[in-house]
N, C-alpha and C positions, 0 to 999 in steps of 0.2 A: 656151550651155546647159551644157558642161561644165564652164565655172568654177561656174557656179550650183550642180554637182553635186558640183564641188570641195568648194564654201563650206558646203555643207551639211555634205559629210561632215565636214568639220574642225569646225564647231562641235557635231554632235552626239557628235563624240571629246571636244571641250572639258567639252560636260554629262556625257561619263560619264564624266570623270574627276573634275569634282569631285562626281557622284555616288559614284563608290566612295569620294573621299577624306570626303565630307560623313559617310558609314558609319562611318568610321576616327576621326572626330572626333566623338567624346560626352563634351564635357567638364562638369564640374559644379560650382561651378556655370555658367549658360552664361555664357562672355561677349560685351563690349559689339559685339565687330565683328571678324568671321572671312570669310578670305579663301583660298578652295584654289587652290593653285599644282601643275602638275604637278613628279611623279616624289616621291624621295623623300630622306632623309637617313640615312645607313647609320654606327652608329656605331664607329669607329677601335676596333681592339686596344689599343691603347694612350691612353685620354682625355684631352684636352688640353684643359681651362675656360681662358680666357684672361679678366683682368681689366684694366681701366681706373685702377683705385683699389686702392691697399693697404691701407686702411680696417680696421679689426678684423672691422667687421659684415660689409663685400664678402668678406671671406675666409670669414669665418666662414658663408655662404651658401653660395661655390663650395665649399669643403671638406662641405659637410652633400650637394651635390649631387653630389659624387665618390662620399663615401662610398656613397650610395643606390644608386649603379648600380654599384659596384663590389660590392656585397652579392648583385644580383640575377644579375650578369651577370658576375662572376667575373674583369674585369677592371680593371688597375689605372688611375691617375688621376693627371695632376700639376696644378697650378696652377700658370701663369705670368703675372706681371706686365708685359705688353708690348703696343706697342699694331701691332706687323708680324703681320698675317694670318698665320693659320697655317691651310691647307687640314681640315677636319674637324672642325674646333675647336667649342666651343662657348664664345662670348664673353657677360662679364656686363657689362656696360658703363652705366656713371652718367652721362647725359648733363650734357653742360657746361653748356648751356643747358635753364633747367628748361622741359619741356611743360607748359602748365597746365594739359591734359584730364588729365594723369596723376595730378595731384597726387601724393600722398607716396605711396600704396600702388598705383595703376596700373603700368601696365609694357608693353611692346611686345614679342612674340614675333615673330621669321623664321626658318621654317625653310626653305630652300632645299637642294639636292642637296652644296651644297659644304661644310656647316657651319649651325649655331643660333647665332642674336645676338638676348638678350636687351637690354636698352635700359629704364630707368626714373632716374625722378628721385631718387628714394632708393632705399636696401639693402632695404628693407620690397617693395619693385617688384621686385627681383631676386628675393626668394623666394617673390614669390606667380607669379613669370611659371617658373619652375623647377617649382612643384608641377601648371601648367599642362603643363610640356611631358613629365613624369612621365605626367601621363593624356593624353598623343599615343602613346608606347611602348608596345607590346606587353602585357599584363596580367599577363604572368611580371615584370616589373620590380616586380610588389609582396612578389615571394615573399623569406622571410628569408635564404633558400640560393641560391648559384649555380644558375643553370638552364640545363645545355647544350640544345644544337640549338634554337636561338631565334635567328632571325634579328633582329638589336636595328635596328629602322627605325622612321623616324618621319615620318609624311606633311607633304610641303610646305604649309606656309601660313604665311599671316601674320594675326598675330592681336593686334586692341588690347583692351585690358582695361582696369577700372578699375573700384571701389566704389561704389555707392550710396550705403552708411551706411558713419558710423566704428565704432558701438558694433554687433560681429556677435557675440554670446553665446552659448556652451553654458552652462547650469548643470549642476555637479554635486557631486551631495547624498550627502558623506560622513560625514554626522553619522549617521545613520537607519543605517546599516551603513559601516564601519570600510573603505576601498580605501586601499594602500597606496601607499608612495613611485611607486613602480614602478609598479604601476595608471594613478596619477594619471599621469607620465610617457607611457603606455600611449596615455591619454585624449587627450591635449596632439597625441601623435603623429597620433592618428586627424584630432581635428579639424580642423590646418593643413592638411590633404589640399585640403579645401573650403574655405578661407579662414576662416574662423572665429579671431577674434583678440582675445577677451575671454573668459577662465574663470573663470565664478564658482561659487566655493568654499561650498557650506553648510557651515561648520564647526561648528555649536552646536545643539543641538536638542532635544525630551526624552530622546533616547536617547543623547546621548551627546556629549561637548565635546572637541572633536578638535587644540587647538591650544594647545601647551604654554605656560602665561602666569607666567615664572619668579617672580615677587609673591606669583601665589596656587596654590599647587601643589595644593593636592585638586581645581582645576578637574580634573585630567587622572589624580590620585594614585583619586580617587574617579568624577569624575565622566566618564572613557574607559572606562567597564568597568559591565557587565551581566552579568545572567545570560542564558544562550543557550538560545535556541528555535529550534524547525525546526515548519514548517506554516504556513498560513494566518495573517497578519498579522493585529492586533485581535480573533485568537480565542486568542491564546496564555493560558498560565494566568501569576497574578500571581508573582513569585517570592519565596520567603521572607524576611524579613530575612538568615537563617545562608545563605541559600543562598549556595556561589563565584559570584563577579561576574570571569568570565577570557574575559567575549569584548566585545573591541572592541577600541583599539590609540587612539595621538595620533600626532601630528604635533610632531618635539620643533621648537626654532626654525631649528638648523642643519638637517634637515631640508625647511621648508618653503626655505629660502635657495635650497634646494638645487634645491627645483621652481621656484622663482620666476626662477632663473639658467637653467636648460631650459627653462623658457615665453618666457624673453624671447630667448632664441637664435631661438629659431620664433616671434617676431615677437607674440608670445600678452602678453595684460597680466596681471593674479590678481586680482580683485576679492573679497574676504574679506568673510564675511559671519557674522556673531556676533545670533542672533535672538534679541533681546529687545522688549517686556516677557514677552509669553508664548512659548511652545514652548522653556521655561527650567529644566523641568525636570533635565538634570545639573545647571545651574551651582545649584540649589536644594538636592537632593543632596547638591552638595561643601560648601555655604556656608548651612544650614536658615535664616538670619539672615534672608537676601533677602527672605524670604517676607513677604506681611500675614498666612498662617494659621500659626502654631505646629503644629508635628510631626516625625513622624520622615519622611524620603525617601529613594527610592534611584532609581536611573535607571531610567525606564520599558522595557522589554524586549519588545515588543509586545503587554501586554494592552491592555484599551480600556480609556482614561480619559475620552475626548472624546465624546460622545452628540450625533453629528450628528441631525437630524431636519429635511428638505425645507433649508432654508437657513439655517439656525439651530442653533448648538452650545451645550451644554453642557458643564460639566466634574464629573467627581467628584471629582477635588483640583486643589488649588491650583499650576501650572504656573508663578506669573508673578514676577516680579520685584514688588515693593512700590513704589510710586512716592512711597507717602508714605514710607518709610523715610528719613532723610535720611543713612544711610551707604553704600546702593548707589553714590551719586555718586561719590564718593570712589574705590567699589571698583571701579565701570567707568571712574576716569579712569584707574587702574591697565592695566584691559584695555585700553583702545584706547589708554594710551602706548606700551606693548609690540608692538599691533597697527599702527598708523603709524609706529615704527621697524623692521618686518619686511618691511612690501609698499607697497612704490615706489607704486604706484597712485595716482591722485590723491582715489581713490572710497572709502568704506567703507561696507558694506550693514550695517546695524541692525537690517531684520528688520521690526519691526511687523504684524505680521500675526495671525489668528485668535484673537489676545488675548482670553482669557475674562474679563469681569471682575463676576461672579456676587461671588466672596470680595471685591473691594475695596468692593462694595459693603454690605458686610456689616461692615466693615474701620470701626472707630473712629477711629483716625489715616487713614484715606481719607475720611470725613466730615467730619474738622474739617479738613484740607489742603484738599479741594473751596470748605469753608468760609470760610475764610483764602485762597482763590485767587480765589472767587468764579468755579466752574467748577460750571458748568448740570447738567452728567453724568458719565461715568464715559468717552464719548468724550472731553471733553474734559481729562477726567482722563490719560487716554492721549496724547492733543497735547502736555498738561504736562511728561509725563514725556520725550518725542522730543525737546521743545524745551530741553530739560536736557542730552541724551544729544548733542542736532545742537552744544554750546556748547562741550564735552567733545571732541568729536571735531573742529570747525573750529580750537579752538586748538592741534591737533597739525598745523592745513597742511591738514586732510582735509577734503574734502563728503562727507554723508552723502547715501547713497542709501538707502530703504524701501519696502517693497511699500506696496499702495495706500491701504490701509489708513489708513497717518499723514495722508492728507486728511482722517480723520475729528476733529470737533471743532480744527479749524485746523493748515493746516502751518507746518512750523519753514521758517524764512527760512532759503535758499540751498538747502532741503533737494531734493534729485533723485529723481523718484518712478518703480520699477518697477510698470507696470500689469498685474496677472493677472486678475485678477475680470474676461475683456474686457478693452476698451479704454478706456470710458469715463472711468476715474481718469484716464490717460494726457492725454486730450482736457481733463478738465477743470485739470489739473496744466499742461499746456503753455501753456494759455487764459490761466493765471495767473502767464505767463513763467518757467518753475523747467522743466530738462530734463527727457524722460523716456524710457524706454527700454521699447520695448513687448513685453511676453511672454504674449499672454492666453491664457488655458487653455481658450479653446475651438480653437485654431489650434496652441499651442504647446507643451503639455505632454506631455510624450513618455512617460511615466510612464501613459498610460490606456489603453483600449483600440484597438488598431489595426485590429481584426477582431470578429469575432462573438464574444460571452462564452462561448458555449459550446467555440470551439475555442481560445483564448488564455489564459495564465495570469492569474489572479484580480489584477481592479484596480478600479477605479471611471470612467462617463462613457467618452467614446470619441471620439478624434480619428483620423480614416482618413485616409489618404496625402494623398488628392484636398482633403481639407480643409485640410491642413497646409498645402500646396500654394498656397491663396487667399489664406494671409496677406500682409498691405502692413500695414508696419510704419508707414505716412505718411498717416493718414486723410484724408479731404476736409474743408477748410476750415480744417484747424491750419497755424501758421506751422513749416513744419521746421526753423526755426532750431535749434527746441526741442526734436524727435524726433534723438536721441541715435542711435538705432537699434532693434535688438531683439536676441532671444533666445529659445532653445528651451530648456526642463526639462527635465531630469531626476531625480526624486523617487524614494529608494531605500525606501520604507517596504517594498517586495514585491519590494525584487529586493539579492539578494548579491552574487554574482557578477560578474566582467567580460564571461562570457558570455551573462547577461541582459541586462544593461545595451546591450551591443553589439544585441542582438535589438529592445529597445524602441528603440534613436537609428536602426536602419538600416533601412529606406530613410527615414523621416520627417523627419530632420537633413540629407537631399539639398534635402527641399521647406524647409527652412527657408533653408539658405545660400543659397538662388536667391532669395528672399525678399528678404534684406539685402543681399548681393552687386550681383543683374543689374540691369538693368533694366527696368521693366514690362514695357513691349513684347517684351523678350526672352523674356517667360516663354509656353510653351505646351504644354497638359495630355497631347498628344498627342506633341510630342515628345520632353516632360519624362521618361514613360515610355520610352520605348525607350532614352533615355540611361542612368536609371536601372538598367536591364535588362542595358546593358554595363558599367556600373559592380559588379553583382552578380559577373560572373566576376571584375575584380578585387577584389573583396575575397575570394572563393575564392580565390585564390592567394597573399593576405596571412593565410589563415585565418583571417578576423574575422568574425564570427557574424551573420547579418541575418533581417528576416522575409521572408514572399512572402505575408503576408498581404493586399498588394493585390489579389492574385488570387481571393481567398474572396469568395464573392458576401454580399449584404447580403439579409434576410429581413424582407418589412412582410406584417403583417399585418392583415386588415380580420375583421370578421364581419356576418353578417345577422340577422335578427331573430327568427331561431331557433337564434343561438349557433351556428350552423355558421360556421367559417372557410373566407377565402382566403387563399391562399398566392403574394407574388411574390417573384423573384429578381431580382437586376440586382447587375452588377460596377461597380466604379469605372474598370476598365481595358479597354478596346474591343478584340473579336477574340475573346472568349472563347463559348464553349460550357459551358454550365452539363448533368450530365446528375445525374439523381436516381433513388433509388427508394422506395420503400413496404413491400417487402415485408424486411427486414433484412439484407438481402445489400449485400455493397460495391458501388456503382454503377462503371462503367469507360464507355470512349466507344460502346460497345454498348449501354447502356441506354436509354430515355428522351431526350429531349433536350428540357429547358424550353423551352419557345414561348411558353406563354397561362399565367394564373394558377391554381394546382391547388387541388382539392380534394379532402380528406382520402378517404381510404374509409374506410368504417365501424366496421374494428376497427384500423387501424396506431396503431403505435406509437411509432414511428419517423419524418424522413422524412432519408434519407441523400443529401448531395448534394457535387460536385466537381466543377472546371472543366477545362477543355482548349482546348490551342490548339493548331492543327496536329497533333491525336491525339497529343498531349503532354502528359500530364497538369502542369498548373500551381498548383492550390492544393491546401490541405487535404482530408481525407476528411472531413466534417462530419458529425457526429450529433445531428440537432437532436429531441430530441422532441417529439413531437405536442402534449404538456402543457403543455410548455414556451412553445410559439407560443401557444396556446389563453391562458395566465397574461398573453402581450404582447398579445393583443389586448384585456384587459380581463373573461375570461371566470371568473367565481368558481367554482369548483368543489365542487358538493356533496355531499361524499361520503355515500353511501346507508347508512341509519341499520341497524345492525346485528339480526340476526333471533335472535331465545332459540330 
């Protein structure tokens, strides 16, 4: 009986140790196979990385891994070449014999009491098992400044990792607003946190050409510079011809060299992305030639030219490249020569997308080309033109990649298709063996609403955590030979700043890396959150900007057939407390507490509502009003006809 009382206590010591350690491990994203070991690993005064290989890239890993903790934790770091244990070390080691579960980017963590030994088959494994053991330490190890009285420990385990997909994508869109060297740098930094190791660049757009092409210099002489507005995006006013055009910036080519050599220390590729035939506005701007419509132009600065309505666009001017012109060819073999001797990548993205083509069909030389092509429409006017550009750019060594778009009216042979409209292109692009990398904009675009319109800055459409969260980049019934991977948007039309930018990628760029990173089974919505939850204090101490808009409740509304509403709440995130009020006062965990679904009283105006957990307030203070619900339910309002 007492060994039985023994056995007990020892194993329920066992569960609560890797209960507290299980607390201590929220990594992101998660991976494939984690193991808690007691006690812990306490790091040396003095850092000692031990390496296997003198490798450029092995060094260049443990020095990027010195440096990080040397920055947070104020002590110094050597690297040594040798393979006699050194008590507290931490070892990167290239195994002799490749594991094949690792393949190139996998890696194996231990951390024991005595020392960290990381183990992968390539240097790519060394630095994604390093950003792993990053988020095991303490959350002060993100801060930019030494941080005393922090005890720098890290819980024992052992931990295997390794990738789902190769293609894990961030986009981001520096054509729409001008982000610098530095920025970009900034960007790169944030992403490898999470594995993320594809940046694709929007460099071209109507607002602005951001990549210096020495051939034809008013790309960048005219076509990086607008006039500057502040407000609401697509409501700006047009700007004058005389008006200064002094906001925006390029990218000269030493420059881009320059992010391209920092992305690839951090294991990151640059996928370049130059969108034509439409959203061509600067390069139309610098070069009026391009055009099928003859005029004057100048970069778009954000008034509205584009006249969306339900799924369907128009244009007021002519945005596009001319596909019957026949000296574009010529002028983009110039771009993407320049472009394929800049960025190593084996990929180049062309764009295709929301192409108006109203003007070509209006277009005399587009009628007799259609004519002389024997091309049914003005889609496959558009296929013509890709299949010119995809010919252009294979003979510099490159594959083109295009949003989904270029399946319409037939794709160019070898061409690799980004799916956003969904997935569908994606499904039918893979179906017809040509790779494809999936980014659909209703899981992926980070760029729309995360939260309620009324508490969030003005965007369009809305992907919330929990949705982002669903994405599988690997449909049912496609060969994944063919699924490349994925990626998450980021679309700058309504956001300047690095500090916006950070607010729409965080926390929603956590649910995408788990996405392409873990594996299915690894993912769960309940856990996902609390991990995410420890992830937010580090990035308070890296001071990088996030929402908490998962906490803001979500608002449906119904009505009856007397135009009276009801009102429900529900969170995406379990454990909350919703409380509300009616009468215009800020609600607190004193008020109300949603139960059942409410109904209005007869004169608010208002209804004010916010969450809590553990009498902690957790989201926004919402002001949703009454008119406002009343307009989502469907209810027209008519205003009472005026008395003499």
């Amino acid at each position: 009986m007492k060994r039985i009382s023994l056995l007990l206590i020892g194993v329920l010591h066992v569960l609560t140790l890797n209960r507290v350690a299980a607390q201590q491990i929220s990594i992101v994203p998660a991976p494939a196979l984690v193991t808690y070991n007691k006690g812990q690993y306490v790091l040396p005064k003095v850092i000692t990385i031990q390496v296997n290989n003198l490798s450029d890239s092995v060094r260049n890993v443990a020095n990027q891994l010195g440096e990080k903790l040397k920055r947070s934790t104020g002590r110094s770091y050597v690297v040594k070449s040798t393979m006699a244990y050194q008590p507290g070390s931490i070892r990167l080691l290239i195994n002799k014999a490749p594991t094949a579960t690792l393949g190139t980017e996998g890696y194996h963590l231990s951390v024991t009491t005595k020392g960290v030994t990381i183990t992968s088959n390539k240097s790519a494994g060394l630095f994604y098992g390093f950003q792993t053991l990053i988020q095991l330490f303490p959350k002060e190890v993100e801060s930019a400044t030494a941080k005393a009285n922090v005890t720098w420990k890290v819980p024992a385990a052992s931990i295997t990792d390794y990738p789902r997909f190769k293609w894990r994508g961030m986009m981001f869109d520096v054509a729409r607003h001008f982000f610098t060297k530095q920025q970009v740098k900034q960007f790169i930094d944030n992403m490898v946190k999470y594995k993320f190791n594809v940046l694709h660049l929007h460099l071209t757009d109507d607002q602005g050409w951001r990549l210096q092409i020495k051939s034809l210099p008013k790309l960048t002489e005219v076509g990086a510079w607008r006039a500057e507005r502040t407000g609401r995006w697509g409501e700006f006013s047009k700007p004058t011809p005389d008006e200064p055009k002094t906001y925006g910036g390029f990218y000269t080519q030493d420059d881009m060299r320059e992010i391209i050599k920092y992305a690839a220390d951090r294991y990151v590729n640059i996928l370049p992305e130059i969108d034509i035939p439409g959203h061509s506005l600067a390069a139309v701007a610098s070069y009026p030639e391009l055009t099928c419509t003859p005029g004057t132009y100048q970069v778009n600065a954000g008034e509205r030219f584009m006249i969306w309505k339900g799924g369907t666009f128009y244009g007021l001017l002519d945005n596009t490249i001319c596909p019957a012109n026949e000296n574009v060819y010529p002028f983009f073999d110039k771009v993407f020569t320049e472009v394929a001797a800049l960025f190593p990548f084996p990929y180049i993205h062309v764009g295709g997308d929301e192409c108006y083509k109203g003007f070509w069909e209006k277009s005399d030389a587009c009628k007799q080309l259609m004519q002389r092509e024997n091309l049914k429409n003005t889609e496959e006017l558009q296929s013509y033109f890709i299949k010119r550009i995809e010919k252009i750019v294979s003979a510099k060594g490159k594959k083109v990649m295009g949003w989904d778009e270029i399946l319409q009216g037939g794709l160019a042979p070898g061409a690799a298709v980004m799916s956003w409209r969904g997935m569908q292109g994606g499904v039918e692009a893979a179906k017809m063996n040509h790779e494809v990398v999936m980014t659909p904009n209703t899981f992926a675009y980070l760029d729309l609403y995360q939260g309620d319109p009324m508490a969030e800055p003005p965007t369009y459409s809305m992907v919330r955590l929990r949705k982002a969260y669903e994405f599988d980049p690997l449909p049912a019934g496609v060969d994944p030979h063919f699924i490349l991977g994925g990626q998450c948007n980021l679309w700058s039309e309504r956001l300047s700043t690095m500090r916006h930018a950070e607010y729409m990628l965080w926390p929603r760029a956590f649910a995408i890396s788990e996405s392409v990173w873990s594996l299915p089974a690894k993912k769960n919505w309940n856990n996902f959150v609390t991990r995410i939850e420890q992830q937010f204090e580090r990035l308070d101490a890296a001071e990088t900007k996030y929402s908490l808009s998962m906490y803001d409740p979500s608002f449906t509304v119904s009505k009856d057939t007397s135009n009276n509403i009801k009102i429900s709440l529900s969170t995406e995130v379990s454990g909350l407390d919703i409380f509300y009020s009616f009468d215009e006062t800020n609600p607190d965990r004193f008020y109300p507490k949603y139960q059942l679904p409410l109904t209005v009283p007869k004169d608010a105006a208002n209804l004010k509502v916010i969450t809590y957990r553990n009498n902690k307030p957790m989201g926004k203070l919402i002001n949703m009003p009454i008119a406002e619900l009343r307009k989502r339910a469907g209810i027209v309002e008519i205003k009472p006809t005026p008395t003499l």
